[in-house]
C-alpha positions in Angstrom: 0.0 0.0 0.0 1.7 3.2 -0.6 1.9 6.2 1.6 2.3 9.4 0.8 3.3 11.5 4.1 2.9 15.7 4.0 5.5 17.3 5.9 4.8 20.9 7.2 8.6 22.2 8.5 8.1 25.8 10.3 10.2 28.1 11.6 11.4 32.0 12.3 13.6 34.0 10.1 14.0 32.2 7.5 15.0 28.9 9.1 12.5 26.5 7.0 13.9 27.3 3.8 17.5 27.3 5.1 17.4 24.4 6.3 16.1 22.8 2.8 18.9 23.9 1.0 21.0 22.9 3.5 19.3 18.9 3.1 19.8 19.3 -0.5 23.7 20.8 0.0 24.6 17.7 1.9 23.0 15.5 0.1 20.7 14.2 2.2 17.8 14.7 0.1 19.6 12.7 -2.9 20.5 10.1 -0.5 16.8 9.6 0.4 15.8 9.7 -3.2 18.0 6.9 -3.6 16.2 4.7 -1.1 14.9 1.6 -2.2 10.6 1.9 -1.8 11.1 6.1 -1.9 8.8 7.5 -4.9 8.8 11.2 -4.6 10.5 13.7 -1.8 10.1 16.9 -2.7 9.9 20.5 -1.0 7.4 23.0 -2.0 6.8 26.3 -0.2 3.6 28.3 0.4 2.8 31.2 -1.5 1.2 32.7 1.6 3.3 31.0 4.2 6.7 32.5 4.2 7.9 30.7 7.5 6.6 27.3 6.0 8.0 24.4 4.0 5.6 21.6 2.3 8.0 18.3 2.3 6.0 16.0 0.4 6.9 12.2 0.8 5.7 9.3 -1.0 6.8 5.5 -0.6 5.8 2.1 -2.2 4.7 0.5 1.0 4.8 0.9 4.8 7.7 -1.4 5.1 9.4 0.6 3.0 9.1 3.9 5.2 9.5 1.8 8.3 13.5 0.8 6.8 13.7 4.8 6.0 13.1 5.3 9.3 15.8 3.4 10.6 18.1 5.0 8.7 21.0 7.4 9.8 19.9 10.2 7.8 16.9 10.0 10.0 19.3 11.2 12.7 20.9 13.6 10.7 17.6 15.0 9.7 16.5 15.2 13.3 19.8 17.3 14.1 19.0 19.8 11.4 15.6 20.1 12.4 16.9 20.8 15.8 19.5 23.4 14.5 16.8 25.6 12.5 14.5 25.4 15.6 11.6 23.7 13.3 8.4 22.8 14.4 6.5 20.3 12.7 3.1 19.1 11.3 2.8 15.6 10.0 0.0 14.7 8.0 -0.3 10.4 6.3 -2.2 9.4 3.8 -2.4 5.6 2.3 -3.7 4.9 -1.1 -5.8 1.8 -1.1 -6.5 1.4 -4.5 -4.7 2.4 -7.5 
């Protein structure tokens, strides 16, 4: 079943958008593209949300996310998140049917 997960990253000053080009500077973002079961990871931003960033996540199944998240870019991510002072809104979705 795939699952598409909507990540809203927010923060002051900037920090959202800082810290996507600082995922796609070290590579992180490529690196996650590159996991097996990953469809689509892409960042979008808000037209009328400047302190927001859309990540939008999609995998082939939930066994695939479940390895992601075992992963030590997970970690990585988690520092980054920490070091832009991001909260964060999580929104999942499964498709049942295709």
């Amino acid at each position: 079943m795939e699952i598409t997960i909507n990540i809203y990253y927010t923060g002051e000053n900037g920090s959202a958008r800082k810290f996507v080009q600082e995922m796609i500077e070290s590579g992180l973002v490529d690196k996650v593209r590159a996991e097996e079961g990953n469809e689509k990871y892409e960042y979008y931003f808000p037209v009328e949300d400047e302190k927001t960033v859309l990540l939008i996540d999609r995998w082939k199944s939930e066994e695939a996310l479940d390895r992601h998240h075992k992963t030590e870019m997970m970690e990585e991510i988690a520092r980054l998140r920490t070091k832009y002072h991001l909260s964060m809104k999580v929104e999942q979705y499964a498709r049942i049917k295709k």
